[in-house]
N, CA, C and O of each residue as an XYZ file, in Angstrom:
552
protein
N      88.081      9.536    -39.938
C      87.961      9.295    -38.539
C      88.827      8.095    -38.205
O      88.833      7.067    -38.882
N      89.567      8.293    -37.105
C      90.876      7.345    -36.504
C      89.557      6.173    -35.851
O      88.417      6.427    -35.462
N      90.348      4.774    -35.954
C      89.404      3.630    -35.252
C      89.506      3.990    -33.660
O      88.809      3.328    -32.891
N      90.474      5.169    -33.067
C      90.397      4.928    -31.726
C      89.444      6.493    -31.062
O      89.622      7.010    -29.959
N      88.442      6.954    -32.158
C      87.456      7.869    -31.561
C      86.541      7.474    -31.798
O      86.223      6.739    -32.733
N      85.765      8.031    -30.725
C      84.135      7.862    -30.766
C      83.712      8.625    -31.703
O      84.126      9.740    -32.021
N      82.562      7.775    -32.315
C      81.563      8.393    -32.992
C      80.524      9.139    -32.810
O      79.548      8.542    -32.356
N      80.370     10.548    -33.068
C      79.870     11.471    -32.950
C      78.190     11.369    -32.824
O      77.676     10.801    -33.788
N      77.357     11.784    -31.891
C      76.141     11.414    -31.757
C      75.233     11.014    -33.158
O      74.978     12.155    -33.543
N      74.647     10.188    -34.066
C      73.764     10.274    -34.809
C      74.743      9.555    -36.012
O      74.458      9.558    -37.209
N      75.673      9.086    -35.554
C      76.438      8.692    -36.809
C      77.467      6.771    -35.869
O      77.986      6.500    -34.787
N      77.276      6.249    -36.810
C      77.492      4.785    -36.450
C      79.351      4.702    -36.391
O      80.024      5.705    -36.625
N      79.771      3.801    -36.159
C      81.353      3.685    -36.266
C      81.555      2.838    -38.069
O      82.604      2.461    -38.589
N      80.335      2.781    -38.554
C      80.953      2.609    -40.137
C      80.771      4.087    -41.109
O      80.899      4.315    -42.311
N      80.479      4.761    -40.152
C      80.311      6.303    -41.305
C      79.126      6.335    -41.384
O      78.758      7.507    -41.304
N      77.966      5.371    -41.550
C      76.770      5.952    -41.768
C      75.929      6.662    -40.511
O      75.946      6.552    -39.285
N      75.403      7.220    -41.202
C      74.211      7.923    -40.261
C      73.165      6.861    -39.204
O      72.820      5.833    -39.787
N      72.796      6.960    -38.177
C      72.359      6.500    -37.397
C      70.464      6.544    -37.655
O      70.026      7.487    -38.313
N      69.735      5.770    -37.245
C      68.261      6.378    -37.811
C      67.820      7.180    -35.901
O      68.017      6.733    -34.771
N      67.316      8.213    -36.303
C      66.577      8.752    -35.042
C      65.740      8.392    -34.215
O      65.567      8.864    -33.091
N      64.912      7.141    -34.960
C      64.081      6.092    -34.585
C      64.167      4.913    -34.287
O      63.772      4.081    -35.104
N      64.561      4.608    -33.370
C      65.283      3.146    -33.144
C      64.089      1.946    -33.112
O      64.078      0.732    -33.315
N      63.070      2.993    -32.735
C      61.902      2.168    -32.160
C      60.811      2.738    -33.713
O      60.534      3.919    -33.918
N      60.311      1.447    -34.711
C      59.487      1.382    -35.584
C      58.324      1.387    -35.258
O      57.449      1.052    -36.056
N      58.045      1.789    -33.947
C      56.236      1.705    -33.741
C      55.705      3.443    -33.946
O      54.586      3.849    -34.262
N      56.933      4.221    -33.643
C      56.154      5.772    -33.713
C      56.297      6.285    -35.387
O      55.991      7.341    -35.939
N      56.816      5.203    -35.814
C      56.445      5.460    -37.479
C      54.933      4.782    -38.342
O      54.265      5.074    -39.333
N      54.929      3.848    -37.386
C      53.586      2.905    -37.765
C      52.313      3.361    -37.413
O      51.320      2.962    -38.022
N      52.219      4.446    -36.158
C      51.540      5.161    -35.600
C      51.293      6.200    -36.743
O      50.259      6.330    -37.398
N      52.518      6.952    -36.856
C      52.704      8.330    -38.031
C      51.401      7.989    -39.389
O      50.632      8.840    -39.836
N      51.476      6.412    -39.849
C      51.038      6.141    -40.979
C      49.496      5.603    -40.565
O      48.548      5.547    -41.348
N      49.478      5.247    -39.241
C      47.961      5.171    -39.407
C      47.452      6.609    -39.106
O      46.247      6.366    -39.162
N      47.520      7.829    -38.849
C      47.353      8.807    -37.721
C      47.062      9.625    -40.011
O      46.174     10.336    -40.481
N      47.868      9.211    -40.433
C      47.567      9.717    -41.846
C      46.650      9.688    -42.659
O      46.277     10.467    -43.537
N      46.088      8.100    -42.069
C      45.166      7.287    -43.282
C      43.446      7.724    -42.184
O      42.314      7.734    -42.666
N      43.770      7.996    -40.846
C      42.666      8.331    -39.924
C      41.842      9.586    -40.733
O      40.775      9.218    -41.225
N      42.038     10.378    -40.845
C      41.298     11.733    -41.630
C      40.343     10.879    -42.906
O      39.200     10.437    -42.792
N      41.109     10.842    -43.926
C      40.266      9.655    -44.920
C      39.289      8.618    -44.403
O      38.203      8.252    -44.852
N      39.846      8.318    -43.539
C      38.410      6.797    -42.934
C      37.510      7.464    -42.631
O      36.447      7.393    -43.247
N      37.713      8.370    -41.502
C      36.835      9.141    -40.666
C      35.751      9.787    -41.413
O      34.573      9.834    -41.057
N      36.428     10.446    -42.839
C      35.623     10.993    -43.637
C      34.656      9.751    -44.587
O      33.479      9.892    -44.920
N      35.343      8.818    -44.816
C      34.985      7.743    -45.653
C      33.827      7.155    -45.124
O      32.833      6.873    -45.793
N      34.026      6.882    -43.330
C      33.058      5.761    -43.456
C      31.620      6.748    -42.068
O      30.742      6.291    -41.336
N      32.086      8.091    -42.337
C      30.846      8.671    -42.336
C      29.763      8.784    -43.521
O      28.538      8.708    -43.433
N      30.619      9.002    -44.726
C      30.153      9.153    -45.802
C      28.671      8.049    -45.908
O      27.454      8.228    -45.860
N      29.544      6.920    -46.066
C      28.837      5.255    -45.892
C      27.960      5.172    -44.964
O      26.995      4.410    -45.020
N      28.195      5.901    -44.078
C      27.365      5.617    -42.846
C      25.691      6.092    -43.374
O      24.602      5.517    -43.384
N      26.154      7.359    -43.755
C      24.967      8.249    -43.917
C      24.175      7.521    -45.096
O      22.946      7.581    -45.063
N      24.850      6.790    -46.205
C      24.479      6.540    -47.445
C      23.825      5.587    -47.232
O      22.926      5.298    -48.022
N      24.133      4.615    -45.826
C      23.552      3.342    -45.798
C      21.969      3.498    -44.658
O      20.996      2.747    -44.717
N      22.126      4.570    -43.798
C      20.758      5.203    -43.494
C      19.821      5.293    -44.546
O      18.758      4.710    -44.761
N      20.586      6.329    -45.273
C      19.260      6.590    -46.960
C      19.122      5.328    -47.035
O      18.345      5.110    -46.105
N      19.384      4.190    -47.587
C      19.367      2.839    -47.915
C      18.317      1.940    -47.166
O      17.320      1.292    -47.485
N      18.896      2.165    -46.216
C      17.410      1.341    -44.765
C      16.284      1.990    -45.294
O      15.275      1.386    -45.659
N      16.486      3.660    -45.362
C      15.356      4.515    -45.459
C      14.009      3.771    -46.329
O      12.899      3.288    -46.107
N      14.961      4.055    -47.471
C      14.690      4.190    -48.861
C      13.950      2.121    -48.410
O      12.768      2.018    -48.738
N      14.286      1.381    -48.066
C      13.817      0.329    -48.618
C      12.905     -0.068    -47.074
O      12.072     -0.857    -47.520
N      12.779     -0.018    -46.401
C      12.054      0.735    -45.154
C      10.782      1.333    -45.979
O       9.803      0.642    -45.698
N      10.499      2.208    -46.753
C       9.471      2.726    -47.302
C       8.891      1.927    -48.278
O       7.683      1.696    -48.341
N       9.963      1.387    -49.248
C       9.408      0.436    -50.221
C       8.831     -1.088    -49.512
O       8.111     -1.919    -50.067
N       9.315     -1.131    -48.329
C       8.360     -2.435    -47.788
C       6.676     -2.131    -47.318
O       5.722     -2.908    -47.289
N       6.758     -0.870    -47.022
C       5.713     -0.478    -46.306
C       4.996      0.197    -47.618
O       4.134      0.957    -47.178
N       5.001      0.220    -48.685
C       4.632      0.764    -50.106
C       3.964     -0.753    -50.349
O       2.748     -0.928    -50.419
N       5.132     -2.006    -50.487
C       4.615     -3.474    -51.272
C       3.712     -4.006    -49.839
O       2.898     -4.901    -50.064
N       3.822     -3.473    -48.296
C       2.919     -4.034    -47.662
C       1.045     -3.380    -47.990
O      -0.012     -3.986    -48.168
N       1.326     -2.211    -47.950
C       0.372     -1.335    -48.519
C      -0.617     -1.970    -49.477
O      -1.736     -2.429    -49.247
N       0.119     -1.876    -50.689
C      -0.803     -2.298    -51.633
C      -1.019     -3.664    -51.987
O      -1.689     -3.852    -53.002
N      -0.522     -4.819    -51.262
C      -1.072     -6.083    -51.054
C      -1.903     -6.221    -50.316
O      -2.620     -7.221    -50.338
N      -2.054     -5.145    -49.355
C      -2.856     -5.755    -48.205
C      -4.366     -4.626    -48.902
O      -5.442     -4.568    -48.308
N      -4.160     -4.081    -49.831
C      -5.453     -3.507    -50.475
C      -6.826     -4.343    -50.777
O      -7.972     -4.017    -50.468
N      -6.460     -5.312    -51.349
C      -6.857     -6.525    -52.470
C      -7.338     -7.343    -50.696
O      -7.554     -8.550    -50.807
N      -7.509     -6.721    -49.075
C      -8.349     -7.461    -48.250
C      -7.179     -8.275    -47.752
O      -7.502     -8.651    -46.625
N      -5.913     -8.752    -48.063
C      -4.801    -10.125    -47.588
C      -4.365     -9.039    -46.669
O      -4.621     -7.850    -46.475
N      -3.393    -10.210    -46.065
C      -2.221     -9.550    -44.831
C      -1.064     -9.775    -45.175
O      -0.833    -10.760    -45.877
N      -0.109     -8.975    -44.795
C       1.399     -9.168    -45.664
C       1.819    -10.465    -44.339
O       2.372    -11.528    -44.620
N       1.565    -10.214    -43.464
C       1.815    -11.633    -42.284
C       1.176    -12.911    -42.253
O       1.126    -13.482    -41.164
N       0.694    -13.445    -43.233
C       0.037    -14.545    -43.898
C       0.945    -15.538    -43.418
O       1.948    -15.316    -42.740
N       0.505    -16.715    -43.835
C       1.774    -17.700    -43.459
C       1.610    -17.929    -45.878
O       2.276    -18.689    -46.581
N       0.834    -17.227    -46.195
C       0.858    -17.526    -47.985
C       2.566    -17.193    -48.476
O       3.407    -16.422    -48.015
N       2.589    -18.082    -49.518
C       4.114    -18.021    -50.443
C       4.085    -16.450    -50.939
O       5.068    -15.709    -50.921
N       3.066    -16.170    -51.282
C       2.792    -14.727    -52.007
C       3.221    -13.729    -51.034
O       4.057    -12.906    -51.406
N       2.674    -13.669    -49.587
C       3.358    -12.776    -49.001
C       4.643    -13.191    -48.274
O       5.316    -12.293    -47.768
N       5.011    -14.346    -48.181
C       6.608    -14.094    -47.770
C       7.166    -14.120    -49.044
O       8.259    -14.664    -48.888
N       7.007    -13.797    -50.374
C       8.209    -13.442    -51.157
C       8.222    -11.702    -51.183
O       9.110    -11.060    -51.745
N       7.119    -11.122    -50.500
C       6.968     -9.535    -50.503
C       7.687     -9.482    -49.484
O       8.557     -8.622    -49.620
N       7.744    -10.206    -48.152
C       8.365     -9.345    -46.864
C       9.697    -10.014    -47.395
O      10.569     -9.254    -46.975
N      10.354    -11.092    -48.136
C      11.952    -11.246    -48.486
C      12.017    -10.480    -49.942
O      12.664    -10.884    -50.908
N      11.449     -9.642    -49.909
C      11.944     -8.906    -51.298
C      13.342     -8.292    -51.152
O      14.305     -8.373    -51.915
N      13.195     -7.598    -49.866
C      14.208     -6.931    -50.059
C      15.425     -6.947    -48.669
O      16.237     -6.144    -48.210
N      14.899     -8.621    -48.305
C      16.066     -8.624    -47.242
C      17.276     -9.003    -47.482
O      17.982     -9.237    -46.501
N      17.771     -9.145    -48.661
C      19.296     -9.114    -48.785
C      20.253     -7.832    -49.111
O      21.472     -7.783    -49.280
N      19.277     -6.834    -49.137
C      19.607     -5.543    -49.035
C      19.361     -4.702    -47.757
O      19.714     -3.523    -47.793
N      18.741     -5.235    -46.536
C      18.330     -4.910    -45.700
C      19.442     -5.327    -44.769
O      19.701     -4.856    -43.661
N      20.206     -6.544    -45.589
C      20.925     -6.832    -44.275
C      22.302     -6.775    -44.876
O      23.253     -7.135    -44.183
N      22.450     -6.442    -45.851
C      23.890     -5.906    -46.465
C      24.263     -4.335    -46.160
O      25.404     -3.918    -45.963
N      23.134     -3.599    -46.161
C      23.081     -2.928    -46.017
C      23.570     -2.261    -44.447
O      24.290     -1.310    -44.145
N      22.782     -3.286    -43.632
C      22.917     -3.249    -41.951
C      24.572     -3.368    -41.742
O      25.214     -2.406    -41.322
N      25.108     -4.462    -42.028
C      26.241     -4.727    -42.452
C      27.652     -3.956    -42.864
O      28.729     -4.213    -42.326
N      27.493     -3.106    -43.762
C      27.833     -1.634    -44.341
C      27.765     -0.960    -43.012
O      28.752     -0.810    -42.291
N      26.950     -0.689    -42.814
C      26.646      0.661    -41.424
C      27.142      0.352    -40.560
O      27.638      1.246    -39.873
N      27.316     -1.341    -40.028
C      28.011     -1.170    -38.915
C      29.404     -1.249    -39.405
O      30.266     -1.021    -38.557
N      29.766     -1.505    -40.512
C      31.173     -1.472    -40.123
C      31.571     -0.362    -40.414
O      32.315      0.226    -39.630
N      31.245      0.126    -41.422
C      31.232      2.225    -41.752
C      31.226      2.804    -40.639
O      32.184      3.568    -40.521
N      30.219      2.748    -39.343
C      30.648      3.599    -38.374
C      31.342      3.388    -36.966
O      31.372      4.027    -35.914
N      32.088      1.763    -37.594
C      33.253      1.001    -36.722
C      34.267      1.856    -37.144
O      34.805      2.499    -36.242
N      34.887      2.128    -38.888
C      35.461      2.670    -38.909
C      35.622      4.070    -38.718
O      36.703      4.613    -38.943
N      34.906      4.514    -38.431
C      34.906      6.357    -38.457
C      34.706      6.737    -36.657
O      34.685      7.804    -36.044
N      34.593      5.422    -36.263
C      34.463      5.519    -34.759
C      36.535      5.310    -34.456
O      37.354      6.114    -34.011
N      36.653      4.225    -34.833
C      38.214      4.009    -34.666
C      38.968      4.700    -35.168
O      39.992      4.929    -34.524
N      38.823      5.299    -36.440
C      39.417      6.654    -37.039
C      39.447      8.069    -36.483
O      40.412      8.816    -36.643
N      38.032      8.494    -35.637
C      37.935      9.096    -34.811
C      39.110      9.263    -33.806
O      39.961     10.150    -33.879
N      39.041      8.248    -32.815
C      39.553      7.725    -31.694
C      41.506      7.311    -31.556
O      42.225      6.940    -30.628
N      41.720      7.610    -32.917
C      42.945      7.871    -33.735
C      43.786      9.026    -33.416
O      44.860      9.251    -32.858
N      42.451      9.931    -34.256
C      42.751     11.259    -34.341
C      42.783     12.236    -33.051
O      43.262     13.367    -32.977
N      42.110     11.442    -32.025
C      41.710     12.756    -31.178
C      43.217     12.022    -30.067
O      44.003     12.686    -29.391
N      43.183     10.647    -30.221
C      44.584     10.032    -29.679
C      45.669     11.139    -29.860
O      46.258     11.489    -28.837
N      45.980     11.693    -30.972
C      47.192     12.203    -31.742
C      46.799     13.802    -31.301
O      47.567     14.724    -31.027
N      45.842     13.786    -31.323
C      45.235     15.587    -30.732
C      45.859     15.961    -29.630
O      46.479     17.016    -29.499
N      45.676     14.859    -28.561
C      45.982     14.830    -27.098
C      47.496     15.049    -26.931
O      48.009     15.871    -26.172
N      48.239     14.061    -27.876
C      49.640     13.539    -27.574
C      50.186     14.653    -28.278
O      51.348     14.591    -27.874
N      50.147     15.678    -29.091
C      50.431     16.545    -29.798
C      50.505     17.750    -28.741
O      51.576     18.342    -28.613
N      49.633     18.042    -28.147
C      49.234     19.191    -27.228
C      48.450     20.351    -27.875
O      48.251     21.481    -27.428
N      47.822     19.466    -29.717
C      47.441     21.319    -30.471
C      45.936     20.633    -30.391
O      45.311     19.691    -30.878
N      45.767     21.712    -29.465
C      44.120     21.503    -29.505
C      42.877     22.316    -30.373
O      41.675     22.166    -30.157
N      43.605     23.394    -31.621
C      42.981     23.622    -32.127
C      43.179     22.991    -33.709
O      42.437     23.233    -34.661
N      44.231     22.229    -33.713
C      44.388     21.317    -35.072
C      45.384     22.105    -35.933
O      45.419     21.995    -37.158
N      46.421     23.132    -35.017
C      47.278     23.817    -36.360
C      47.363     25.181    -36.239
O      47.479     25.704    -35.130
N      47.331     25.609    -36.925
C      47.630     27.195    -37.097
C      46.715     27.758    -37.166
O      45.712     27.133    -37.510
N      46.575     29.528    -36.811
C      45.348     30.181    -36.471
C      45.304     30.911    -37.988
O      46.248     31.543    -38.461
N      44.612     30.793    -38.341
C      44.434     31.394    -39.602
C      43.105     32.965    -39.990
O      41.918     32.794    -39.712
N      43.562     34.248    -40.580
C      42.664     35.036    -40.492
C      41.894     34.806    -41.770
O      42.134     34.004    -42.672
N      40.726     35.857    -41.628
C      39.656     35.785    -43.407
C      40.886     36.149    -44.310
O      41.082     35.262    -45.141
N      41.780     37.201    -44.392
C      42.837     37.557    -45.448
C      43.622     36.042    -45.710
O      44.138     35.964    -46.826
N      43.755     35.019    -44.966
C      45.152     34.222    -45.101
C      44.191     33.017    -45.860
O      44.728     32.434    -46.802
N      42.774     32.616    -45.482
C      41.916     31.926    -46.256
C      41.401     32.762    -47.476
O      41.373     32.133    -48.534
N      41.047     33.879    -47.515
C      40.633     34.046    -48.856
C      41.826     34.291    -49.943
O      41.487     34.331    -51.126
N      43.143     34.449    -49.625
C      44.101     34.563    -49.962
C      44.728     36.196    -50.336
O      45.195     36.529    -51.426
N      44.615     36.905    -49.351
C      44.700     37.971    -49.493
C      46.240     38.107    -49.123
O      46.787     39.209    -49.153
């Protein structure tokens, strides 16, 4: 190529190729819009695991309130004996709390990602229509 022509759309005046993207934010988008599916799935997962968790120790308070308060006491005493039963298990109560909210911060923002990219896409059914032969692999 002579120095006195223009360079052809997509290609620079040193020979190289030009990038299509001038602007680095719809690539930064591309890579979170990737990692959104995984969170979404991830910190439902957590979410749910950290319910069982409340559950699960939610019952075991009301199990150690139970059978202290058998023996005639109250687990609401102002006694050392019963506040080491009601802090048995609050550092799991609140790690736990902790977990959940941010588990379904992320699967809320991961969400809110995805359905972003749904919109801006125009495919509102997520892709291609697929029959029972093309899934079962017929």
């Amino acid at each position: 190529m002579e120095s006195s022509e223009t360079p052809a759309p997509g290609q620079s005046g040193s020979g190289q190729p030009e990038s299509n993207n001038p602007d680095p934010v719809p690539e930064q988008h591309g890579r979170l819009v990737r990692y959104a599916r995984p969170a979404l799935i991830a910190g439902a997962v957590v979410a749910v695991v950290c319910l069982v968790l409340l559950v699960i120790i939610f019952l075991l308070d009301s199990f150690n309130a139970t059978v202290y308060s058998v023996g005639g006491k109250d687990i609401s005493d102002a006694t050392e004996e019963a506040r080491q039963i009601r802090d048995l298990y609050l550092g799991a109560r609140i790690g736990g709390i902790v977990v959940l909210i941010v588990s379904v911060l992320t699967a809320a923002a991961s969400a809110a990602v995805l359905v972003r990219e749904q919109r801006k896409t125009g495919d509102a059914d997520g892709g291609e229509d697929l029959g029972f032969d093309d899934l079962a692999g017929r």
